[in-house]
C-alpha positions as CSV (number, residue, x, y, z in Angstrom):
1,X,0.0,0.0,0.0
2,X,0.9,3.5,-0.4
3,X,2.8,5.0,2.2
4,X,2.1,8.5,1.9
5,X,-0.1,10.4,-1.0
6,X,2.1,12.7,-2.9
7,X,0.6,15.7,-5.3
8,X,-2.5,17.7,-5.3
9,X,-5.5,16.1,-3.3
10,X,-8.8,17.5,-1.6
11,X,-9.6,15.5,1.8
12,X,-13.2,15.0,3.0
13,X,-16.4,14.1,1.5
14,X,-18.0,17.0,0.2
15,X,-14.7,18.9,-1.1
16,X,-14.0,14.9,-3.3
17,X,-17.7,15.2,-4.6
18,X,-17.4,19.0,-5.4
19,X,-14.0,18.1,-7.5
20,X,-15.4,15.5,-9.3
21,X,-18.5,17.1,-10.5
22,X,-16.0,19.6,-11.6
23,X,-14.6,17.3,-13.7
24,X,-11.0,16.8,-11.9
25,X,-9.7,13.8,-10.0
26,X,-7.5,10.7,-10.6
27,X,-7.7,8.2,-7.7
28,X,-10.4,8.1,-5.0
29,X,-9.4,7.1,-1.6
30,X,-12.1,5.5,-0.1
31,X,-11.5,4.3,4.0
32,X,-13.3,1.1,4.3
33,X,-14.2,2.1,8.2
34,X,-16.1,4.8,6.8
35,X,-19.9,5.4,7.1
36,X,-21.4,3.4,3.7
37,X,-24.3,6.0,3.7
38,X,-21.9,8.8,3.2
39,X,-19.2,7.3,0.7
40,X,-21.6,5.2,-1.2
41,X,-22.3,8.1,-3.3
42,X,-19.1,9.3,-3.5
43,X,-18.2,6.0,-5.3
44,X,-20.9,6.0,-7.8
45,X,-19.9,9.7,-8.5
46,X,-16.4,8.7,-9.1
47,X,-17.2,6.1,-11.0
48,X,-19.7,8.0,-13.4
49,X,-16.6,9.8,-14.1
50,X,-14.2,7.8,-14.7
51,X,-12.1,8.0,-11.1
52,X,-10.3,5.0,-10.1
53,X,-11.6,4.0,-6.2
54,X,-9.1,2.6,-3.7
55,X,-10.0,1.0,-0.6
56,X,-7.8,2.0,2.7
57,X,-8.2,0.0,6.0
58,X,-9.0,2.5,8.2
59,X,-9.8,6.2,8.5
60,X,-6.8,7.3,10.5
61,X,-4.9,5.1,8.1
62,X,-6.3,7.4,5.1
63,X,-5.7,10.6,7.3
64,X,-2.0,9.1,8.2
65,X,-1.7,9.1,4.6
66,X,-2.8,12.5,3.7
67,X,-0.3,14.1,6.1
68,X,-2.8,15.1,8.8
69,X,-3.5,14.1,12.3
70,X,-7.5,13.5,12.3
71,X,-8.6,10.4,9.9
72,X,-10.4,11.0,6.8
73,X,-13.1,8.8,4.8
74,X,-12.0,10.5,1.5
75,X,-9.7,11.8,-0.3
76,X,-9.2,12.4,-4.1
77,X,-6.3,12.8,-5.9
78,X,-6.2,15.8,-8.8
């Protein structure tokens, strides 16, 4: 797995849907610890648009990743 995400990203739900519907993103990061209702459409946005979803164990795995201290339940790469 990756160790740490490098490049441009957004964390957090909303800010990942926002960027998609704007028509950015690469790679989804989706923390399989999150809440289903919440990400759930987050995937099917992502993949309406062509964003490649990865799964990461754990939230504070995901935030670990991102460089903060909190966890996350999403974060897209642009």
């Amino acid at each position: 797995m990756v160790d740490r995400l490098l490049g441009k990203k957004v964390i957090g739900i909303k800010q990942c849907k926002k960027t998609i519907k704007n028509g950015k993103g690469i790679i989804l990061y989706i923390a399989k610890d999150a809440d289903e209702k919440l990400v759930n459409p987050l995937v099917e946005l992502a993949r309406e648009h062509d964003v490649e979803v990865k799964y990461v164990n754990t939230m504070k795995e995901l935030g670990r990743m991102c460089g903060i201290e909190v966890g996350s339940a999403a974060t897209l790469v642009i």
